[in-house]
VMD Tcl script that draws the C-alpha trace (Angstrom):
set ca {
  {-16.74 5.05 -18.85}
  {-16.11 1.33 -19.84}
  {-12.80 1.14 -22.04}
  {-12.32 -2.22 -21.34}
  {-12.60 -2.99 -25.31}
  {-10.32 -0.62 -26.31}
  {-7.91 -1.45 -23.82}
  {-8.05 -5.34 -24.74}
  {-7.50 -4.51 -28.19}
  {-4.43 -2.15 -27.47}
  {-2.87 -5.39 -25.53}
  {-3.51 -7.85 -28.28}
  {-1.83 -5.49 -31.28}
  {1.10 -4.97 -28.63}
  {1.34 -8.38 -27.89}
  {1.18 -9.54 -31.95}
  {4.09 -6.66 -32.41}
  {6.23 -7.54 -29.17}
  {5.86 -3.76 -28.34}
  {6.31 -3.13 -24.66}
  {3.70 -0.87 -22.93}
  {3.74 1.04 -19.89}
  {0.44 0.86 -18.10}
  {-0.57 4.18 -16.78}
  {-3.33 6.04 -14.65}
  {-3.70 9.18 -13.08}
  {-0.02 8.81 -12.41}
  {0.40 9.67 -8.53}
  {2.64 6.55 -7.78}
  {4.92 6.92 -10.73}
  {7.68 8.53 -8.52}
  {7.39 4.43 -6.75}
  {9.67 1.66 -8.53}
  {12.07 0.64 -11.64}
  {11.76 3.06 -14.46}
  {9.95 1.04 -17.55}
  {11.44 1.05 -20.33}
  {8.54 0.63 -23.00}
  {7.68 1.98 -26.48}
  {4.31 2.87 -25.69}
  {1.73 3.79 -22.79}
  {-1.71 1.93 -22.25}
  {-3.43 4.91 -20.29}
  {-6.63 3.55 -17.72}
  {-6.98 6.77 -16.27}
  {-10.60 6.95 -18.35}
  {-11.82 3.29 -17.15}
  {-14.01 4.51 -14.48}
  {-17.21 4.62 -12.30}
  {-18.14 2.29 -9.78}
  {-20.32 -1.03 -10.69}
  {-21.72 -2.25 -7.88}
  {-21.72 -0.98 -4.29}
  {-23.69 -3.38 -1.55}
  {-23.58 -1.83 2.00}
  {-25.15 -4.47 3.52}
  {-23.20 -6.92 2.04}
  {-20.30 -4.84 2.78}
  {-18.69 -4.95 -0.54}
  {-17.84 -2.16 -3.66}
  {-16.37 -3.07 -7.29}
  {-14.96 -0.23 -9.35}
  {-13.01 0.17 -12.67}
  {-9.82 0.45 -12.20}
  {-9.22 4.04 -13.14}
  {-12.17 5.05 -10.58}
  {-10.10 7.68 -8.08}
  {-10.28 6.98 -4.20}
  {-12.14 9.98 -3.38}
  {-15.56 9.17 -5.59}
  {-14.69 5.69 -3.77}
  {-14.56 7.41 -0.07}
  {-17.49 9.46 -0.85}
  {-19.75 6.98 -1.70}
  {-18.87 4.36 1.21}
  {-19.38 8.17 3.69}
  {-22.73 8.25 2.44}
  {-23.24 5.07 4.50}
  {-20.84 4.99 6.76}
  {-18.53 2.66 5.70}
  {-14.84 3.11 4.47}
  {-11.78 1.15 3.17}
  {-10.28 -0.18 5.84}
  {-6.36 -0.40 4.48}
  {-7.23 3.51 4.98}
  {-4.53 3.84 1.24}
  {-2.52 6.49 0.97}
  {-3.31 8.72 -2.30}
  {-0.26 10.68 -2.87}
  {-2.29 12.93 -5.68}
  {-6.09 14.28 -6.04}
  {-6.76 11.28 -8.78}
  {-5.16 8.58 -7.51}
  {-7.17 5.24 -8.57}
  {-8.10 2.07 -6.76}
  {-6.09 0.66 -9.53}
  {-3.05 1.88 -8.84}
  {-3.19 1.56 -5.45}
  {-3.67 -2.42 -5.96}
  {-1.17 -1.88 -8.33}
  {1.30 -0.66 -5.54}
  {0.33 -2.88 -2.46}
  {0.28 0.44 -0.56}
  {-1.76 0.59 2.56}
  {-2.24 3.18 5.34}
  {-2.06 3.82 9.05}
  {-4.54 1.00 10.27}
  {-3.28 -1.47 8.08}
  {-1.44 -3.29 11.02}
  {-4.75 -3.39 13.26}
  {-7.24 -3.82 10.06}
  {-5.32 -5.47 7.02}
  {-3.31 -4.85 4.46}
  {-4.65 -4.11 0.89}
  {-4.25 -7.77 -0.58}
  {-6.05 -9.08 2.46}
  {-9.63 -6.46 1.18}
  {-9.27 -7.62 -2.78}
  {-12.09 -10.34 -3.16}
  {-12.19 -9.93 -6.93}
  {-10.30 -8.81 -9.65}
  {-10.91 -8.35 -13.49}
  {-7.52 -8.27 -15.84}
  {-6.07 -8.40 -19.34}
  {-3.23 -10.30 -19.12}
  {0.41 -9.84 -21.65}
  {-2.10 -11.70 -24.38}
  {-4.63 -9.46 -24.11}
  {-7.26 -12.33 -22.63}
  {-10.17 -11.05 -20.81}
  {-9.57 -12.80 -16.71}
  {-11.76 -12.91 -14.17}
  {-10.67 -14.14 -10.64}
  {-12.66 -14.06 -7.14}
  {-16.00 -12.75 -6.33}
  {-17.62 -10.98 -3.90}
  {-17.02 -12.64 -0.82}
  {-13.70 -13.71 0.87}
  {-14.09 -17.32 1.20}
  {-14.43 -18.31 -2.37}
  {-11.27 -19.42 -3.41}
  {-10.26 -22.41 -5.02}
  {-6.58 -23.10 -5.65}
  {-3.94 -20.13 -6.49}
  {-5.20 -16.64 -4.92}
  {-4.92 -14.67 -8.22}
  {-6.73 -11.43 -7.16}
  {-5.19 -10.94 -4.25}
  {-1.70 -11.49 -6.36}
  {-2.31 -8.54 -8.40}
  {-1.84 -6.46 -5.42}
  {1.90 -5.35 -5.37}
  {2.86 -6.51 -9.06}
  {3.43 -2.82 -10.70}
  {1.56 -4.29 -13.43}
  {4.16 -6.37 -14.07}
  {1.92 -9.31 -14.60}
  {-1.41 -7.96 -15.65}
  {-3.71 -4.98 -16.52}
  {-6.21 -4.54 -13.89}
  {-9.85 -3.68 -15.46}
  {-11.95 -4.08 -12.08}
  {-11.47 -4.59 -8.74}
  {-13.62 -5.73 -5.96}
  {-12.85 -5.00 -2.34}
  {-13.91 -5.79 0.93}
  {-15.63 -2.33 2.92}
  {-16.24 -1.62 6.41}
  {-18.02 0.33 8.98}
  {-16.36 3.35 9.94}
  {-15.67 3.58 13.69}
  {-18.16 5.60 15.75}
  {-15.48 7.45 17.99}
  {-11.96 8.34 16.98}
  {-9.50 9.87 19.49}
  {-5.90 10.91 19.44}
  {-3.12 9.90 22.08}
  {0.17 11.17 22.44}
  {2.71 10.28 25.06}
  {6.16 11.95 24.77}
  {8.90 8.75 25.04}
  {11.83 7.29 23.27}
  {11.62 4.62 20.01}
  {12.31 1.84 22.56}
  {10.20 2.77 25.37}
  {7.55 3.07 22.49}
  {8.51 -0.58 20.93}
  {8.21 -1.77 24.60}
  {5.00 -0.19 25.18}
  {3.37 -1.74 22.21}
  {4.21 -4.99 22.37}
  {2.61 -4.78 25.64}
  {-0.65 -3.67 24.16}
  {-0.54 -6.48 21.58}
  {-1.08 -8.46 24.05}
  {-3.96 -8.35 24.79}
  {-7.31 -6.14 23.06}
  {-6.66 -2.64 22.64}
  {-8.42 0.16 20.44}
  {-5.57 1.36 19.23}
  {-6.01 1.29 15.49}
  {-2.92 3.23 14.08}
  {0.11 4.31 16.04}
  {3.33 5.71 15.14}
  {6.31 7.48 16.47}
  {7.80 10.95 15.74}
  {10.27 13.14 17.38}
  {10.09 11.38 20.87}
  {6.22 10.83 20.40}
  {4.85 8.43 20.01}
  {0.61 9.00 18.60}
  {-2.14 6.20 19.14}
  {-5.01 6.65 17.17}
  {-8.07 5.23 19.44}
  {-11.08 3.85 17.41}
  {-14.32 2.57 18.88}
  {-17.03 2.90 21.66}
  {-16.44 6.09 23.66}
  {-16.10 4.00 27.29}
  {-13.49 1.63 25.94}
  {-11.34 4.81 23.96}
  {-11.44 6.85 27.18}
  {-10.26 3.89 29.26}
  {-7.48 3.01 27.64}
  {-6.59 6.90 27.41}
  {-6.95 7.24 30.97}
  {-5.06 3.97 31.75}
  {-1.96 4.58 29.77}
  {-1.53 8.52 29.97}
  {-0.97 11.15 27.85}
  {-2.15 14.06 26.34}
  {-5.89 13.31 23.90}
  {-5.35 15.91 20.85}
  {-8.57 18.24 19.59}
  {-10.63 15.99 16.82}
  {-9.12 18.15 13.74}
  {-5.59 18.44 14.99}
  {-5.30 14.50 15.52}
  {-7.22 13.70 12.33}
  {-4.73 16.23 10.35}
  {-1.97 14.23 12.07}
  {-3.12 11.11 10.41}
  {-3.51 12.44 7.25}
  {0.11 14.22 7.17}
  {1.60 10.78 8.13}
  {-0.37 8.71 5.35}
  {0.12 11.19 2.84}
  {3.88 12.02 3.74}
  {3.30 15.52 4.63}
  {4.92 15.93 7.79}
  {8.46 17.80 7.90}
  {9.94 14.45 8.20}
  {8.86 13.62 3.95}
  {9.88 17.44 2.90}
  {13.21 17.41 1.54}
  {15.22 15.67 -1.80}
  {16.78 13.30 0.18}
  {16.16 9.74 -0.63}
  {13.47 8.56 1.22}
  {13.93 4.39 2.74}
  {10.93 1.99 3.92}
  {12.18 -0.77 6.26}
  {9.60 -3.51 6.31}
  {9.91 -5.37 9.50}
  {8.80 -7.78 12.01}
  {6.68 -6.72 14.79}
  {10.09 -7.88 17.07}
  {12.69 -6.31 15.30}
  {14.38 -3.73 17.70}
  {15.13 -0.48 16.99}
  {17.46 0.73 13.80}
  {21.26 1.61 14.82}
  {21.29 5.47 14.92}
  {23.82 5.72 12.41}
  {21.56 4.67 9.77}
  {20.10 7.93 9.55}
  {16.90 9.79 10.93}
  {13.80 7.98 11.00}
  {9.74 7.53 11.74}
  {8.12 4.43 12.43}
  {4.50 3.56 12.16}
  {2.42 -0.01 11.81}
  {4.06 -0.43 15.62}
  {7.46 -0.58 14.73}
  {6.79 -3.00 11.44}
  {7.09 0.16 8.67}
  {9.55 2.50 9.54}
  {11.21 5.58 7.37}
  {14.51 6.56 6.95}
  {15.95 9.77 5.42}
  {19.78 10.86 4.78}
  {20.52 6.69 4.67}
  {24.57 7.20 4.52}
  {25.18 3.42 3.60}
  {22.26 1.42 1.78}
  {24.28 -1.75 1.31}
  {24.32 -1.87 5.59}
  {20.87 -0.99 5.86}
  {19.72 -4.13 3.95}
  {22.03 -6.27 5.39}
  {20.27 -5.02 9.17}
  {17.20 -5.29 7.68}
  {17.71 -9.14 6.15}
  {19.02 -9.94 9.54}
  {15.92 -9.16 11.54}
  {13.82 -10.82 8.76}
  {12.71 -7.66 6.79}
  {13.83 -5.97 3.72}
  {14.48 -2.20 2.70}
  {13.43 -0.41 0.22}
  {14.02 2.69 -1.68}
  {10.66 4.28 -1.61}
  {11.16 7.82 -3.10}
  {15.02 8.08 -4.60}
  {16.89 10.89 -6.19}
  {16.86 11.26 -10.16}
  {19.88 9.09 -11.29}
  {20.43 7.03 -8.32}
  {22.77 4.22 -8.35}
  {21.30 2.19 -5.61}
  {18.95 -0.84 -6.63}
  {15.29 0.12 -5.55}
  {14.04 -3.24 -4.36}
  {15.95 -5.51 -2.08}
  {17.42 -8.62 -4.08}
  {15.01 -11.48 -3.93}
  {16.44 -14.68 -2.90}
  {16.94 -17.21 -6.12}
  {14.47 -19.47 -5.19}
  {11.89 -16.27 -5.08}
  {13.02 -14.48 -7.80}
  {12.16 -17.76 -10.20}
  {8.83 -18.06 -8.37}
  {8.30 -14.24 -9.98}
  {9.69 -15.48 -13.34}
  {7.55 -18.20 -13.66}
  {4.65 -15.61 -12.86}
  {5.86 -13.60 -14.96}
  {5.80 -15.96 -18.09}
  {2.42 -17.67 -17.05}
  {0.74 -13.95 -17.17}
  {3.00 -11.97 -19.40}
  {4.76 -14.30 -22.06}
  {6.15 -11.72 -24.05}
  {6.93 -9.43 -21.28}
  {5.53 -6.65 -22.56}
  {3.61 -5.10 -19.64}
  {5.69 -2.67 -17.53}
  {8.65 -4.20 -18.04}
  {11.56 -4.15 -15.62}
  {9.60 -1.49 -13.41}
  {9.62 -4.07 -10.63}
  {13.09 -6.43 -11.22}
  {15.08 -6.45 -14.06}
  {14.17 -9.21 -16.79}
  {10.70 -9.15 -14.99}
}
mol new
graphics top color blue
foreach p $ca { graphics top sphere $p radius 0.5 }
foreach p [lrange $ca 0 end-1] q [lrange $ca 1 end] { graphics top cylinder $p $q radius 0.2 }
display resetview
């Protein structure tokens, strides 16, 4: 269903009235951010179907409010996939949304994040204009990256009609490995295999495990399984594994305690312990912390290494700031955004920094 008109028009009365809307889907991801305060809701959870799917030249576009799984099943039908692998977190979660919210999955170390698959974007921007940025294909950019900017930006700067994104085969074998060792001895052990080419194309590490998720052609998986060790888990039991990590249903998620993302790089060294318990995935680069007993330390460890924390999934009320303060220089580069896409401000406002 195309309610691209509709949608426009909402924009432009909001915009000629100053009222402030909150931009809404199929609402999966609203537990993620600022709250919005807004007078209104501009609901894309009806802008749907998918416009143009081209296997062979690997690419899919889709209204924003299209839900991952009618996305998944059509790229099945030939093989192919999304290969940020996104996390859904809900039945109807929308490509939209998860532009919206930068999130990725397991593989997105080994295959890309989800700004580095967005070849084209449609928007309405805080005036209610009609954009188009991108294409079809990734080298087609002239100047400022706008499509790929839209992923991350809580709507903060635009309303995203369409999105294009890059697809790819699925792997023909998938295998996985588990090897029982310590969050340094599994650091260690990875930044060995970065080295040099590995089929490892998720990994993370969980109650003195650490799991390797193996994708490719059978010889080269069962080399580098019999090579390094371990134990190779039954098809379903490793795929469920993968699943339960992207989706945050292991025992590890379950709880009301505040939930913390450090975002690191690939060197950082292991967390003190006293910053609570934790799971790491992306190799050590995303790692989750639970019971976090002081936040203000935790971002000062995390700034120090070059990374930032954030609070991913926090308790009704909380005090603590959800996103890591930007430095000034950064924070104006956002406000400038801001004001080129959203003069009024009236498009989620303050659901990503305050005054943004």
């Amino acid at each position: 269903m195309d309610c691209s008109a509709a949608l426009r028009e909402q924009l432009r009365e909001a915009c000629a009235k100053g009222q402030k809307l909150e931009i809404r889907g199929s609402g999966s991801k609203t537990f993620y951010g600022r709250p919005v305060r807004a007078e209104g809701i501009v609901d894309v959870h009806e802008h749907v179907g998918i416009l143009a799917y081209e296997p062979s030249e690997l690419f899919l576009t889709a209204r924003a409010g299209t839900p991952l799984r009618e996305i998944d099943a059509a790229l099945a039908e030939r093989g192919q996939m999304l290969p940020f692998e996104p996390p859904r977190f809900g039945a109807q979660a929308s490509i939209g949304g998860t532009v919206a919210c930068g999130f990725s999955g397991p593989r997105r170390p080994y295959a890309g994040a989800v700004k580095d698959h967005i070849l084209g974007v449609r928007i309405l921007n805080g005036l209610g204009e009609d954009l188009h940025f991108g294409g079809t294909v990734l080298k087609n950019v002239a100047g400022y990256d706008v499509a790929r900017l839209m992923a991350g930006s809580l709507g903060s700067l635009a309303l995203i009609l369409e999105v294009t994104v890059k697809v790819l085969p699925r792997p023909t074998l998938e295998r996985t490995l588990v090897q029982e060792c310590s969050a340094d001895q599994a650091l260690q052990k990875l930044r060995r295999w970065m080295m040099r080419s590995t089929p490892i194309s998720a990994s993370a590490h969980y109650q003195d495990t650490l799991y390797l998720r193996l994708s490719g052609q059978e010889h080269r998986v069962r080399n580098f399984a019999e090579q390094s060790g371990g134990e190779i888990l039954d098809d379903d039991r490793g795929a469920r594994f993968w699943e339960d990590l992207r989706e945050q249903g292991l025992d590890f998620f379950c709880g009301d305690a505040p939930l913390w993302r450090l975002s690191l790089p690939a060197a950082a060294p292991q967390q003190p312990a006293d910053f609570g318990a934790s799971l790491w995935e992306w190799g050590g680069q995303q790692r989750w912390l639970r019971a976090v007993p002081d936040p203000l330390a935790l971002r000062h460890w995390a700034q120090s290494q070059g990374g930032h924390a954030t609070l991913f999934r926090a308790t009704p009320g909380a005090a603590v700031e959800i996103f890591q303060e930007l430095p000034p220089p950064l924070f104006a580069l956002h406000q400038r955004l801001k004001a080129a896409f959203d003069p009024k401000g009236i498009l989620n406002p303050g659901r990503l920094y305050a005054g943004l």
